[in-house]
N, CA, C and O atoms as a Maestro MAE file, in Angstrom:
{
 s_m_m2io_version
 :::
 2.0.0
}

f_m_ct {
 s_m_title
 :::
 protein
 m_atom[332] {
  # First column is atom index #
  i_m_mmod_type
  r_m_x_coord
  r_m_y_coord
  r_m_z_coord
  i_m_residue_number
  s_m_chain_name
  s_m_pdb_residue_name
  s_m_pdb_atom_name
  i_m_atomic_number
  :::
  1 25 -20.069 -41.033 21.623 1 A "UNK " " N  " 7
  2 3 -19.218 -40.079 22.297 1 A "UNK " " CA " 6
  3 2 -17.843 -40.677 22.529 1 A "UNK " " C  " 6
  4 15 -17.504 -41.826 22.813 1 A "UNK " " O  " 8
  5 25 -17.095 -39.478 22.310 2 A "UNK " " N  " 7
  6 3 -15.339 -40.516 22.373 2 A "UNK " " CA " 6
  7 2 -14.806 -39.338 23.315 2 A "UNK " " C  " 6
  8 15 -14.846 -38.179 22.901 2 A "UNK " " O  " 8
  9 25 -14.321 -39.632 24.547 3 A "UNK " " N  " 7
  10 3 -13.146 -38.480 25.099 3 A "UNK " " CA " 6
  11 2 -11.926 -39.168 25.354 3 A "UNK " " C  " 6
  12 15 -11.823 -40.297 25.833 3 A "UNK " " O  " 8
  13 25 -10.816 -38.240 24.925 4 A "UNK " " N  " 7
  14 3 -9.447 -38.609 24.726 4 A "UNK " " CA " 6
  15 2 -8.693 -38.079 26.083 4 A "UNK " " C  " 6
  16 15 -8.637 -36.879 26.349 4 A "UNK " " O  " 8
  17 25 -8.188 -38.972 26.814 5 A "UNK " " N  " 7
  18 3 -7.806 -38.767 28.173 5 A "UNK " " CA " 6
  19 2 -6.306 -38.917 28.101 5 A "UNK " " C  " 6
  20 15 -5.804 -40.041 28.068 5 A "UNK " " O  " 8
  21 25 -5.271 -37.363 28.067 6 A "UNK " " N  " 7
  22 3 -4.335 -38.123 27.801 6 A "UNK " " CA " 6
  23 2 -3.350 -37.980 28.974 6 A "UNK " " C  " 6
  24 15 -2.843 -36.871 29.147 6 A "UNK " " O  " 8
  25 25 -3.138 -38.653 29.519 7 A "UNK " " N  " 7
  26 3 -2.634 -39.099 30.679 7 A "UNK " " CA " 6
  27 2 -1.349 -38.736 30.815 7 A "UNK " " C  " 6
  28 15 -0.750 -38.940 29.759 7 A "UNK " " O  " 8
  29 25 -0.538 -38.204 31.808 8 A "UNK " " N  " 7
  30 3 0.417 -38.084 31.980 8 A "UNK " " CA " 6
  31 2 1.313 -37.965 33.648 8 A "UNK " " C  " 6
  32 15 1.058 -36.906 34.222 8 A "UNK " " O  " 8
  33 25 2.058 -38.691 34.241 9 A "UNK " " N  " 7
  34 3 2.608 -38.361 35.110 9 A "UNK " " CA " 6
  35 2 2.241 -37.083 35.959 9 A "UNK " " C  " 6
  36 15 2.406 -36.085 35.257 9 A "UNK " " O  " 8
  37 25 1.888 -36.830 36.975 10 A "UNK " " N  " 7
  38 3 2.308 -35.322 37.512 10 A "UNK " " CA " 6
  39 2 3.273 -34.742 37.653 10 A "UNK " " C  " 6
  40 15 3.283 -33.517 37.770 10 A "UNK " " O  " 8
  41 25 4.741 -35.765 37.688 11 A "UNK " " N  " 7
  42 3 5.777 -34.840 38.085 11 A "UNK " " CA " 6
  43 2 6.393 -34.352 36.332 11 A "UNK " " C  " 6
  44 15 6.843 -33.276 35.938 11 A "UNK " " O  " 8
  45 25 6.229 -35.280 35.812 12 A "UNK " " N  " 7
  46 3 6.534 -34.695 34.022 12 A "UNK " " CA " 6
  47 2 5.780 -33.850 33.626 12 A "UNK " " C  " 6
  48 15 6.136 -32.944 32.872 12 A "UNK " " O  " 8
  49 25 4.264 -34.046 34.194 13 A "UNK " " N  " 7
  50 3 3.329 -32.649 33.617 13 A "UNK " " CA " 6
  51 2 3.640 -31.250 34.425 13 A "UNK " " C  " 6
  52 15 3.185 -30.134 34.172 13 A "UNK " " O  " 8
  53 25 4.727 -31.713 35.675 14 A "UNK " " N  " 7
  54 3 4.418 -30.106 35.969 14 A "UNK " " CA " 6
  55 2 5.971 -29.438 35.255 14 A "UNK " " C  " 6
  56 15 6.255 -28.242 35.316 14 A "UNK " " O  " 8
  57 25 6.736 -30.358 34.682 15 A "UNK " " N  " 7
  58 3 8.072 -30.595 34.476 15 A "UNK " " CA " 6
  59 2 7.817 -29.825 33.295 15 A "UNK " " C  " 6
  60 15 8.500 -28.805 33.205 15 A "UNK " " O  " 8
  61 25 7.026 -30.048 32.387 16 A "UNK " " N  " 7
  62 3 6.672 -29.509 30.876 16 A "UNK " " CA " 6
  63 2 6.128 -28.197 31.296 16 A "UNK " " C  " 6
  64 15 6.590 -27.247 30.664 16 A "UNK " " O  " 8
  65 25 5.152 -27.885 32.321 17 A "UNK " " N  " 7
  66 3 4.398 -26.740 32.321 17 A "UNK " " CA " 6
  67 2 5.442 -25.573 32.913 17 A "UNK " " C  " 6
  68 15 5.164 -24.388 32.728 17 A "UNK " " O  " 8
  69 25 6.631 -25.951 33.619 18 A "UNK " " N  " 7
  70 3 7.612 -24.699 34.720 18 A "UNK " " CA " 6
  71 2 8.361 -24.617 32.947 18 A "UNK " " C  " 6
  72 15 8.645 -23.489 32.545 18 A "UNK " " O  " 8
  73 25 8.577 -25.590 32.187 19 A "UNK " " N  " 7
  74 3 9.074 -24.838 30.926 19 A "UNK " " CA " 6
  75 2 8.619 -24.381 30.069 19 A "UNK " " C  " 6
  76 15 9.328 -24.005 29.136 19 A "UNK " " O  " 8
  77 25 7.075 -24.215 30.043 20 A "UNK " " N  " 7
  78 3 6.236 -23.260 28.831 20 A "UNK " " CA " 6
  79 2 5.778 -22.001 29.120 20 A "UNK " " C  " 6
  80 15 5.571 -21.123 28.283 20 A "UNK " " O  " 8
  81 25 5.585 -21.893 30.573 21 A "UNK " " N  " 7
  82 3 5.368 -20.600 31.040 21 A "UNK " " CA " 6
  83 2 4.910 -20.638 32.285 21 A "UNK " " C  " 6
  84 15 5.157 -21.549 33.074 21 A "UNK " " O  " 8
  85 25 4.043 -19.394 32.585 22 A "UNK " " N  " 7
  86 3 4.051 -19.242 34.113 22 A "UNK " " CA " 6
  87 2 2.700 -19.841 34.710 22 A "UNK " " C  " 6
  88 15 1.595 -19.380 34.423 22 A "UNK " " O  " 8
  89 25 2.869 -20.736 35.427 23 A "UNK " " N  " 7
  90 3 1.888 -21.452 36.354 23 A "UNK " " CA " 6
  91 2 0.637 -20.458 36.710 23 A "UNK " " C  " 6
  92 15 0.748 -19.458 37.421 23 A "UNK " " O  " 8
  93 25 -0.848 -21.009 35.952 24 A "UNK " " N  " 7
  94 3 -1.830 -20.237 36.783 24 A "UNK " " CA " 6
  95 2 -2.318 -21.208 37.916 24 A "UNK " " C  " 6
  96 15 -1.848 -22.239 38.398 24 A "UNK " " O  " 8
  97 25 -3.676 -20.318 38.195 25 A "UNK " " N  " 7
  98 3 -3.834 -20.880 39.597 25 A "UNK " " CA " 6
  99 2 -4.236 -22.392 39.805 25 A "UNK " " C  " 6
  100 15 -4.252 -22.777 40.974 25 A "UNK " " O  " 8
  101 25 -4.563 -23.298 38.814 26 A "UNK " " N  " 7
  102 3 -4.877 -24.375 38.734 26 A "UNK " " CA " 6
  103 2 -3.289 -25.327 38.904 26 A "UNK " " C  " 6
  104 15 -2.886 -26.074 39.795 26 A "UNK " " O  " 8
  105 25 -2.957 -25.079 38.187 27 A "UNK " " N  " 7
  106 3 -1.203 -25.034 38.129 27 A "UNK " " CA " 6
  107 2 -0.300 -25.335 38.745 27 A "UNK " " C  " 6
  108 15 0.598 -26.128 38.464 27 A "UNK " " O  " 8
  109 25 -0.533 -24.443 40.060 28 A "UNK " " N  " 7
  110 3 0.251 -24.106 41.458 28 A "UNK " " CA " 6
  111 2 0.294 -24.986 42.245 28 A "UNK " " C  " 6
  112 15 1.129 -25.080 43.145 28 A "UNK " " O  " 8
  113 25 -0.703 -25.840 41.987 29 A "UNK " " N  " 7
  114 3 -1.382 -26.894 43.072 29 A "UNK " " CA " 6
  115 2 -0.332 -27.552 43.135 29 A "UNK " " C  " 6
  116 15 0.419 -27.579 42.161 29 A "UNK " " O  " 8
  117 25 0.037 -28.403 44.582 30 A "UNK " " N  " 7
  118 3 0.753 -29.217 44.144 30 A "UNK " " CA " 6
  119 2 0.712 -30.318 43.880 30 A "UNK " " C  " 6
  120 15 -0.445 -30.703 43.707 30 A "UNK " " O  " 8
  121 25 1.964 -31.569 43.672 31 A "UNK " " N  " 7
  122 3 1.812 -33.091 42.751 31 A "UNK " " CA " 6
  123 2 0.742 -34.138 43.670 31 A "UNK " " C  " 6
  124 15 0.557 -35.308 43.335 31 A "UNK " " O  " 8
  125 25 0.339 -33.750 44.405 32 A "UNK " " N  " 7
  126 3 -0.504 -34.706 45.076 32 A "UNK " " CA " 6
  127 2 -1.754 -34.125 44.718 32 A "UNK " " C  " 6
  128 15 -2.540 -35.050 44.922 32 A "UNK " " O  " 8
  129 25 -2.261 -33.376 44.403 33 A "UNK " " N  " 7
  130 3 -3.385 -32.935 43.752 33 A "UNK " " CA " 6
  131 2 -3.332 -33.035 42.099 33 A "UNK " " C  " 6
  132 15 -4.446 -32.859 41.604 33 A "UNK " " O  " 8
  133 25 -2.398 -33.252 41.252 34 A "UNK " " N  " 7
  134 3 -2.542 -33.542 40.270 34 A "UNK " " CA " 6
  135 2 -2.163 -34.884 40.433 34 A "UNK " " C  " 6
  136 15 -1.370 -35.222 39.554 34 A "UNK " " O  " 8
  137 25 -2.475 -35.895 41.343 35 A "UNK " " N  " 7
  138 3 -1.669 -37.140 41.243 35 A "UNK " " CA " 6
  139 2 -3.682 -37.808 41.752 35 A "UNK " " C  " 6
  140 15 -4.100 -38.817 41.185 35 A "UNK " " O  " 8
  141 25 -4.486 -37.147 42.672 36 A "UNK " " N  " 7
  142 3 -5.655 -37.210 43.068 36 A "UNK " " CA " 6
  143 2 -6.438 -37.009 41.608 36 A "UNK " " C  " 6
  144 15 -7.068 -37.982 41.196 36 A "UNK " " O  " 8
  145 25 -6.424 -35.706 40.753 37 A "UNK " " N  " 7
  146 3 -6.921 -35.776 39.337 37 A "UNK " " CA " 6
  147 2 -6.424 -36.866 38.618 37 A "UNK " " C  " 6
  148 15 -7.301 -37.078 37.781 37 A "UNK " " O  " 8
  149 25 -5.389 -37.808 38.429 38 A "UNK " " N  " 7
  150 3 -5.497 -38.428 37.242 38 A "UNK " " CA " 6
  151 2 -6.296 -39.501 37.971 38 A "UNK " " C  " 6
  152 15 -7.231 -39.981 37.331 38 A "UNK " " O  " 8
  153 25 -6.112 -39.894 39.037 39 A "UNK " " N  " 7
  154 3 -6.644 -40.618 39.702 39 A "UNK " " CA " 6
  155 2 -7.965 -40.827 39.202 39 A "UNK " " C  " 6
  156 15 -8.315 -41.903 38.716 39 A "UNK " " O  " 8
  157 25 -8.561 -40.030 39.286 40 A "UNK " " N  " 7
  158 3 -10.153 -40.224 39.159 40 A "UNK " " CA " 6
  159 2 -10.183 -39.683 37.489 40 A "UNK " " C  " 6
  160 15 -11.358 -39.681 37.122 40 A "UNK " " O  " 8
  161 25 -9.367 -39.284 36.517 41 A "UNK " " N  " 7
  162 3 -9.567 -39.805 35.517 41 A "UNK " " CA " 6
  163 2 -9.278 -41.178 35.554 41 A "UNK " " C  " 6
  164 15 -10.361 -41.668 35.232 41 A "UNK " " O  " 8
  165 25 -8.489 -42.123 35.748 42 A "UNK " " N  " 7
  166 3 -8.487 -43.787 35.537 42 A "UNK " " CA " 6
  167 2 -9.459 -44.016 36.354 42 A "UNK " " C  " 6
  168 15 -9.960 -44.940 35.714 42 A "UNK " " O  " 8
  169 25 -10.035 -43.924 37.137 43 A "UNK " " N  " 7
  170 3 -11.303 -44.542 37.908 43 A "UNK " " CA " 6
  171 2 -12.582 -44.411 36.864 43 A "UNK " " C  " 6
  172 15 -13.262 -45.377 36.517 43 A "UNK " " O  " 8
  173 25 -12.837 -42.747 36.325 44 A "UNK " " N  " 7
  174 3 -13.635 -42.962 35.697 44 A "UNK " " CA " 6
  175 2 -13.591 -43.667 33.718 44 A "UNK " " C  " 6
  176 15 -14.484 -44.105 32.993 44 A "UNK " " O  " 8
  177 25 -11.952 -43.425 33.486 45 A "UNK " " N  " 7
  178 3 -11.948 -44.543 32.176 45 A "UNK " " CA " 6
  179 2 -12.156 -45.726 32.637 45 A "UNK " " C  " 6
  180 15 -12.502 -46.470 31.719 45 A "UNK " " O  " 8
  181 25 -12.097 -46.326 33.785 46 A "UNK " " N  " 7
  182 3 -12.245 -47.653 34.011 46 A "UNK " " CA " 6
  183 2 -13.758 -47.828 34.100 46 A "UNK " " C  " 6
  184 15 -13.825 -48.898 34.705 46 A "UNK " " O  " 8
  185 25 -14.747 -47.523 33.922 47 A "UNK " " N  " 7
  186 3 -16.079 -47.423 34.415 47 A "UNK " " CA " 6
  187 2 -16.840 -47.088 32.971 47 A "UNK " " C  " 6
  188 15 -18.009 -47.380 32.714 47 A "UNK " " O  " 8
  189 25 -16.156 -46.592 32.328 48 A "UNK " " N  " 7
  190 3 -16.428 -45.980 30.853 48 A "UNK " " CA " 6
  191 2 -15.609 -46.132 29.984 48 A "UNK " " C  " 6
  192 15 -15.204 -45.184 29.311 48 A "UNK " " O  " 8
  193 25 -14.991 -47.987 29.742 49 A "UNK " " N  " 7
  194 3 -13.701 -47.876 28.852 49 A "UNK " " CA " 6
  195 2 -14.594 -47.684 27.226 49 A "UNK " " C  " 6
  196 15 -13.849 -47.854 26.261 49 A "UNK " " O  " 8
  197 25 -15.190 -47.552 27.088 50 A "UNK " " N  " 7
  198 3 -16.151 -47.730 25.617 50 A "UNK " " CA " 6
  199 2 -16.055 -45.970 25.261 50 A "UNK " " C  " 6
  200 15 -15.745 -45.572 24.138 50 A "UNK " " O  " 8
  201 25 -16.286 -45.297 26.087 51 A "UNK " " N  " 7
  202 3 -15.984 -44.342 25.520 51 A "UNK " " CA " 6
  203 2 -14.889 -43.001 26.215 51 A "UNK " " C  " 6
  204 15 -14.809 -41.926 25.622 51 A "UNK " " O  " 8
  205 25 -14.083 -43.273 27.551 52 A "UNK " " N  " 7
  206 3 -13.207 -42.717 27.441 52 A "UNK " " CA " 6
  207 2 -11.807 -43.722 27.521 52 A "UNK " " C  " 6
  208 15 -11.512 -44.636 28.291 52 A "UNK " " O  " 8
  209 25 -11.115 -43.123 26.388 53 A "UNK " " N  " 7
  210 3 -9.646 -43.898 25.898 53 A "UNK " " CA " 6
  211 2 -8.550 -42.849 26.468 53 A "UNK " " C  " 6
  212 15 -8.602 -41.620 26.513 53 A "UNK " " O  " 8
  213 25 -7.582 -43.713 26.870 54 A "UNK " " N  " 7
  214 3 -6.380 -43.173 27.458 54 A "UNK " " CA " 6
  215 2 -5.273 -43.039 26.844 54 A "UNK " " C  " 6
  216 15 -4.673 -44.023 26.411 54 A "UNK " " O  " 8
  217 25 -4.786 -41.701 26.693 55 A "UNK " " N  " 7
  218 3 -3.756 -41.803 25.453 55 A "UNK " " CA " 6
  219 2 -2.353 -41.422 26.393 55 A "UNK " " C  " 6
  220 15 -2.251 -40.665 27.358 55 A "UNK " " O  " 8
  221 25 -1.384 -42.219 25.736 56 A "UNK " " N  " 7
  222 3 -0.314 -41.919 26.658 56 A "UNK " " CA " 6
  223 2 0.844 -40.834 26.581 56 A "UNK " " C  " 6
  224 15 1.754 -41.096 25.794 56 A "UNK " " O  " 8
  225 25 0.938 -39.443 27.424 57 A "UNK " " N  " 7
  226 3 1.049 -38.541 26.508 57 A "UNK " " CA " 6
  227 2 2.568 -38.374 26.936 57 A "UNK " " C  " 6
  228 15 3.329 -37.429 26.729 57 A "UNK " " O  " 8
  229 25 2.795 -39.660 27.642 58 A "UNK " " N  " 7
  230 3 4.514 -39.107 27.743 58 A "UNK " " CA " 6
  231 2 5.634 -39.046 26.858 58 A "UNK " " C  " 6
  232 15 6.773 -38.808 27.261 58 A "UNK " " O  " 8
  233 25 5.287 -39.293 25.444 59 A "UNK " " N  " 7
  234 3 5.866 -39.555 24.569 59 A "UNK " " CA " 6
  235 2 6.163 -38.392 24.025 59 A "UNK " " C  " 6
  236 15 5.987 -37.382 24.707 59 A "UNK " " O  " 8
  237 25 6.630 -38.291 22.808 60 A "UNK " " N  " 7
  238 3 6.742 -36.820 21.772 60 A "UNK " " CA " 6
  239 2 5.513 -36.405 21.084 60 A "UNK " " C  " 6
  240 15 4.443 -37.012 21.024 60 A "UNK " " O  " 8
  241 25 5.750 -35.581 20.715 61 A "UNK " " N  " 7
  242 3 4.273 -34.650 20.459 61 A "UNK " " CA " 6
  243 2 3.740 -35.923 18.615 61 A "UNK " " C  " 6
  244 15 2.645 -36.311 18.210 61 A "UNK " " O  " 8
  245 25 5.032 -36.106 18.120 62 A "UNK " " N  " 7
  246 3 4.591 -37.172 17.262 62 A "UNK " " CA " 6
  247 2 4.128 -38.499 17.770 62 A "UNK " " C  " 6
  248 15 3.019 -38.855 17.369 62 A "UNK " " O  " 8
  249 25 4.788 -39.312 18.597 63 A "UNK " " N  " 7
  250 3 4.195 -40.497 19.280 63 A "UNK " " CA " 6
  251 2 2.780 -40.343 19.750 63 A "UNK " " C  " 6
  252 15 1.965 -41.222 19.468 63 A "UNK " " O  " 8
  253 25 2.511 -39.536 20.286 64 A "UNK " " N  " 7
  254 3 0.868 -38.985 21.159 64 A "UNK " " CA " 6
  255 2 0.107 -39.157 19.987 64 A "UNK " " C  " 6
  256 15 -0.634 -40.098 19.701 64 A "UNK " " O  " 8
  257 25 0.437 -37.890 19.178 65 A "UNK " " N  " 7
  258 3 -0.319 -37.793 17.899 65 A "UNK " " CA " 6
  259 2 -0.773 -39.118 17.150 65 A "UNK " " C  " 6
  260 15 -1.936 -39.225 16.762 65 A "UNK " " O  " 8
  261 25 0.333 -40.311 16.918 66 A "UNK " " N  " 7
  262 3 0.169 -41.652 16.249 66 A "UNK " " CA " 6
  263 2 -0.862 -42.173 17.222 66 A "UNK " " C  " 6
  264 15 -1.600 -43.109 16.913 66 A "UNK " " O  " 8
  265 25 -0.911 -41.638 18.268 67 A "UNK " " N  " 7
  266 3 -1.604 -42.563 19.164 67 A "UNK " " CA " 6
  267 2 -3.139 -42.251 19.146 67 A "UNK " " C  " 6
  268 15 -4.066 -43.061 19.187 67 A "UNK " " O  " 8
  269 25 -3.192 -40.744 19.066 68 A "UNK " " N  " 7
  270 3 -4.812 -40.181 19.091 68 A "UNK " " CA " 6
  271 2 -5.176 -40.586 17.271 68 A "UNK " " C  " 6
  272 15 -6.380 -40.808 17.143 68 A "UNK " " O  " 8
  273 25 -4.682 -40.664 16.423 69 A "UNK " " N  " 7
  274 3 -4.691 -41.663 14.812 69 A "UNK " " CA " 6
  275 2 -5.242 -42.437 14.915 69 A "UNK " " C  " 6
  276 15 -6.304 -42.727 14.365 69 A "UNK " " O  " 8
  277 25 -4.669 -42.944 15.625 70 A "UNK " " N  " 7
  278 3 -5.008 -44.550 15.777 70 A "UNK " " CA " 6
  279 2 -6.173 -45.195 16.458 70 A "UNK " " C  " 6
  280 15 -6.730 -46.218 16.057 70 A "UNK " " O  " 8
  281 25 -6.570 -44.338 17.787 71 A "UNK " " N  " 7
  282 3 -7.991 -44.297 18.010 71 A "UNK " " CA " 6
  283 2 -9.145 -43.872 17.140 71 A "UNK " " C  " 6
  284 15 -10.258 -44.399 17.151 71 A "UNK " " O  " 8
  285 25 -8.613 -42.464 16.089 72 A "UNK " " N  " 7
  286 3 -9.881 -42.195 15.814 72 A "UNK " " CA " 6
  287 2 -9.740 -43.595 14.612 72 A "UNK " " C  " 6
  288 15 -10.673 -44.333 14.297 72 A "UNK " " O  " 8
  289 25 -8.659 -43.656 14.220 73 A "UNK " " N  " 7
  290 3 -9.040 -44.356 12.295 73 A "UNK " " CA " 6
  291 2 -10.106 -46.113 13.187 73 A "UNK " " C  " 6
  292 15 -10.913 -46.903 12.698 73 A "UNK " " O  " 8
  293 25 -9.428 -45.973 14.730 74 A "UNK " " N  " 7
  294 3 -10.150 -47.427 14.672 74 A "UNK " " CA " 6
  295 2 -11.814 -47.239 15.010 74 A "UNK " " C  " 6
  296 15 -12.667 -48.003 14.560 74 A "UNK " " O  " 8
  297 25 -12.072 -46.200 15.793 75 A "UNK " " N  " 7
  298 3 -13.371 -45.600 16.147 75 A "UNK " " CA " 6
  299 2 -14.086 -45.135 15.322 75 A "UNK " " C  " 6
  300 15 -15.196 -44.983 15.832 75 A "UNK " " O  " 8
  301 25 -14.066 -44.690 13.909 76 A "UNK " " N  " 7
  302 3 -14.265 -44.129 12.831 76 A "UNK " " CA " 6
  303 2 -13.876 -44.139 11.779 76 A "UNK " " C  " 6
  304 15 -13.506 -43.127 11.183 76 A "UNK " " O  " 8
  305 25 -13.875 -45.663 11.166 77 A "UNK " " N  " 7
  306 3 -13.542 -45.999 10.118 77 A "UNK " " CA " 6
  307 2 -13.399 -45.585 8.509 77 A "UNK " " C  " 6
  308 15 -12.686 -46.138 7.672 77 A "UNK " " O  " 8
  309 25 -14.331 -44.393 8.319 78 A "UNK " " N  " 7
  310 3 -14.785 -43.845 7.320 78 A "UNK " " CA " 6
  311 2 -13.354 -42.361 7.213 78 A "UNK " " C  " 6
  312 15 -12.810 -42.058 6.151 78 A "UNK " " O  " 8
  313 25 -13.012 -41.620 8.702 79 A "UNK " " N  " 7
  314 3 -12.343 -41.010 8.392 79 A "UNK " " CA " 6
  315 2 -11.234 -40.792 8.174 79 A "UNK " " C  " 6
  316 15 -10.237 -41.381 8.591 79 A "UNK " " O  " 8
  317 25 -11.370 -39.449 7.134 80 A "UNK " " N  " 7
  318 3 -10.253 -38.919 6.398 80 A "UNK " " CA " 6
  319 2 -9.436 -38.092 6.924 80 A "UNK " " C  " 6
  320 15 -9.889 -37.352 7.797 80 A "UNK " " O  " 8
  321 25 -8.132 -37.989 6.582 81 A "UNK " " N  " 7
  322 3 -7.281 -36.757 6.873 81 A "UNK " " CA " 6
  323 2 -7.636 -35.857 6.447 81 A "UNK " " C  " 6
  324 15 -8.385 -36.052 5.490 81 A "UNK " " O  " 8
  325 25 -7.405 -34.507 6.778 82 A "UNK " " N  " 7
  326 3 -7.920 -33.517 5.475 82 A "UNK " " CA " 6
  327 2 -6.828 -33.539 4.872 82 A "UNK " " C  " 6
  328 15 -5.779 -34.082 5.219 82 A "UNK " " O  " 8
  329 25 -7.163 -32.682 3.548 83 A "UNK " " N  " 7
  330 3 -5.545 -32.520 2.341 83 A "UNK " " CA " 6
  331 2 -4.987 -31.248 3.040 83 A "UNK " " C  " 6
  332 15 -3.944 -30.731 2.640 83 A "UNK " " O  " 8
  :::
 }
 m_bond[331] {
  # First column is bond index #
  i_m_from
  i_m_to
  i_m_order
  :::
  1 1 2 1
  2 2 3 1
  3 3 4 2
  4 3 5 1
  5 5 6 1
  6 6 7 1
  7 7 8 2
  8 7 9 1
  9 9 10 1
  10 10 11 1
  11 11 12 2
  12 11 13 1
  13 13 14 1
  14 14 15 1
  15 15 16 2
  16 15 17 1
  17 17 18 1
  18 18 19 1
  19 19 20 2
  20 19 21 1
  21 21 22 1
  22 22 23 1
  23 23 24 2
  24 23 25 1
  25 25 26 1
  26 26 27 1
  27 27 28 2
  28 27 29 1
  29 29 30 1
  30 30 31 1
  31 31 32 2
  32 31 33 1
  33 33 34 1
  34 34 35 1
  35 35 36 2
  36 35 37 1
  37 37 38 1
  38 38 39 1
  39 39 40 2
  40 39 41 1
  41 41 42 1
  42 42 43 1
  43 43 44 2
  44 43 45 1
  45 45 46 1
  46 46 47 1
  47 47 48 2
  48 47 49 1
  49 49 50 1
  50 50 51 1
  51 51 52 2
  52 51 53 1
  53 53 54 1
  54 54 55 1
  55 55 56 2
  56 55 57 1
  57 57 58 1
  58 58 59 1
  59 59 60 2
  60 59 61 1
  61 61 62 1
  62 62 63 1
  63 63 64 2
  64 63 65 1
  65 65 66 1
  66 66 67 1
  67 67 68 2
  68 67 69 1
  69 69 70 1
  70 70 71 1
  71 71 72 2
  72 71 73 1
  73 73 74 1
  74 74 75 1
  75 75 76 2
  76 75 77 1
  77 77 78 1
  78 78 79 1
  79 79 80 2
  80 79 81 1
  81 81 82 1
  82 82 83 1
  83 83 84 2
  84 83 85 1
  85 85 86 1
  86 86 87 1
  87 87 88 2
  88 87 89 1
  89 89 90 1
  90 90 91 1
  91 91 92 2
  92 91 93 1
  93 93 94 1
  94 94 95 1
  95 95 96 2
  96 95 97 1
  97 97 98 1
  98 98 99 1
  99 99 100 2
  100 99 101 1
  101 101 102 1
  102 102 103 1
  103 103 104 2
  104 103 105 1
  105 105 106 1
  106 106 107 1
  107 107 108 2
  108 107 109 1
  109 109 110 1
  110 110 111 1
  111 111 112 2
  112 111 113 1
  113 113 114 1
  114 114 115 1
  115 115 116 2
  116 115 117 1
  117 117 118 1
  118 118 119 1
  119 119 120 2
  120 119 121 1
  121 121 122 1
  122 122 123 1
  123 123 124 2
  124 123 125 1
  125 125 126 1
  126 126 127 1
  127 127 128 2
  128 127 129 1
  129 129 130 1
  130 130 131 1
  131 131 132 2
  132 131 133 1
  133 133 134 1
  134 134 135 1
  135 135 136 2
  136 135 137 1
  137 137 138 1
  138 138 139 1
  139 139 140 2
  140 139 141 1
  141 141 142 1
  142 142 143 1
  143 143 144 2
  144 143 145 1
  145 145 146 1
  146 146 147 1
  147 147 148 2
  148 147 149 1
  149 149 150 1
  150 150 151 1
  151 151 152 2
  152 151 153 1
  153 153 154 1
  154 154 155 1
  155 155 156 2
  156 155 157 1
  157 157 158 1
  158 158 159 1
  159 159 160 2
  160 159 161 1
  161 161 162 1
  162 162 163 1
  163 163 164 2
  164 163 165 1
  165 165 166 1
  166 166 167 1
  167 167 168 2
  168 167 169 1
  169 169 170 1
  170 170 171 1
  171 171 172 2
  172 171 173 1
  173 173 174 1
  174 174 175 1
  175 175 176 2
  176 175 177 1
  177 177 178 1
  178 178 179 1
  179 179 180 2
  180 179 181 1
  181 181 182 1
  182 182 183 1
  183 183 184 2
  184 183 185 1
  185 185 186 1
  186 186 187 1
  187 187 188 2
  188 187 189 1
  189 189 190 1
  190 190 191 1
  191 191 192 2
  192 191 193 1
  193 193 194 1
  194 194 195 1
  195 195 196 2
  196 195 197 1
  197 197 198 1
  198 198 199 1
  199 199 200 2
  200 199 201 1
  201 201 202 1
  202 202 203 1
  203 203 204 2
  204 203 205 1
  205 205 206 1
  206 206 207 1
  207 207 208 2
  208 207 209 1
  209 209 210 1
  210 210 211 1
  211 211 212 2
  212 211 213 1
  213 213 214 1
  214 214 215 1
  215 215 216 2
  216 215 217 1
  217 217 218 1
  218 218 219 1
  219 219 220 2
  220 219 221 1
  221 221 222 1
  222 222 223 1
  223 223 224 2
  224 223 225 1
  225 225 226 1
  226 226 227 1
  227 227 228 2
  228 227 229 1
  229 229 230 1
  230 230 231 1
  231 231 232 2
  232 231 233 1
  233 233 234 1
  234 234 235 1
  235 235 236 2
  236 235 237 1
  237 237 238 1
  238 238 239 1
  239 239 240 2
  240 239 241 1
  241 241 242 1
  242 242 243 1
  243 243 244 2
  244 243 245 1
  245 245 246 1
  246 246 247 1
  247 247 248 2
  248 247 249 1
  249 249 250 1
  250 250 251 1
  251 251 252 2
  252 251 253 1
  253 253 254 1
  254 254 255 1
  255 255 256 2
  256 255 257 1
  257 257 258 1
  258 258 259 1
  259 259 260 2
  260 259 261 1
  261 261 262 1
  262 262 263 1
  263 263 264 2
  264 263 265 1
  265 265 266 1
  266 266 267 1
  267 267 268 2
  268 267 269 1
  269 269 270 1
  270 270 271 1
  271 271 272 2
  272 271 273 1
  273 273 274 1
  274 274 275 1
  275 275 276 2
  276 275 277 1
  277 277 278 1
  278 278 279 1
  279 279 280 2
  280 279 281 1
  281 281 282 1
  282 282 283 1
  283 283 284 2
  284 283 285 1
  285 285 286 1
  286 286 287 1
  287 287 288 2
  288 287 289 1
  289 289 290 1
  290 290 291 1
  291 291 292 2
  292 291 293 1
  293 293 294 1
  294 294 295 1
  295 295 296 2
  296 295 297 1
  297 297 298 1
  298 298 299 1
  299 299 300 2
  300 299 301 1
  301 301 302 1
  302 302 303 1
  303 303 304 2
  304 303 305 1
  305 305 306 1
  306 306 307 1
  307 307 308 2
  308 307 309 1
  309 309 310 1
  310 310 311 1
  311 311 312 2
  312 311 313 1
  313 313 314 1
  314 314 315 1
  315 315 316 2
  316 315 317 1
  317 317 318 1
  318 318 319 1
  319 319 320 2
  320 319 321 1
  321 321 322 1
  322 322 323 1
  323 323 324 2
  324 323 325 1
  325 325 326 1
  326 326 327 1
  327 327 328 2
  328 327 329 1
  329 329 330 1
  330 330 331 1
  331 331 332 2
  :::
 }
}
């Protein structure tokens, strides 16, 4: 089992979300409640580094991407890109 945790700031994640559209109710919450969630995502990658990996998603949508690559090609040696 592999889960891809990709981590990001709260104040940049809510920074990206007021510019894609309109906040639902999960959303609304505010940065101390998304600051309590990542929280206990790193508590629980730390407890389960074998199978959840932390990808760092503050980057560009290409940097992230090189980054989730790079886990699977090392986690799964056999796979392919598709054509």
């Amino acid at each position: 089992e592999l889960t891809l945790w990709f981590d990001l700031p709260a104040a940049q994640a809510a920074a990206r979300r007021a510019s894609a559209r309109e906040a639902d109710r999960i959303e609304q919450q505010d940065l101390d409640f998304f600051e309590r969630v990542r929280a206990a995502y790193a508590a629980r990658a730390a407890q389960a580094p074998q199978r959840i990996v932390r990808i760092d998603a503050s980057g560009t949508v290409a940097q992230v991407g090189a980054q989730v690559l790079n886990v699977l090609a090392q986690r799964y040696p056999g796979l392919q890109a598709p054509c």
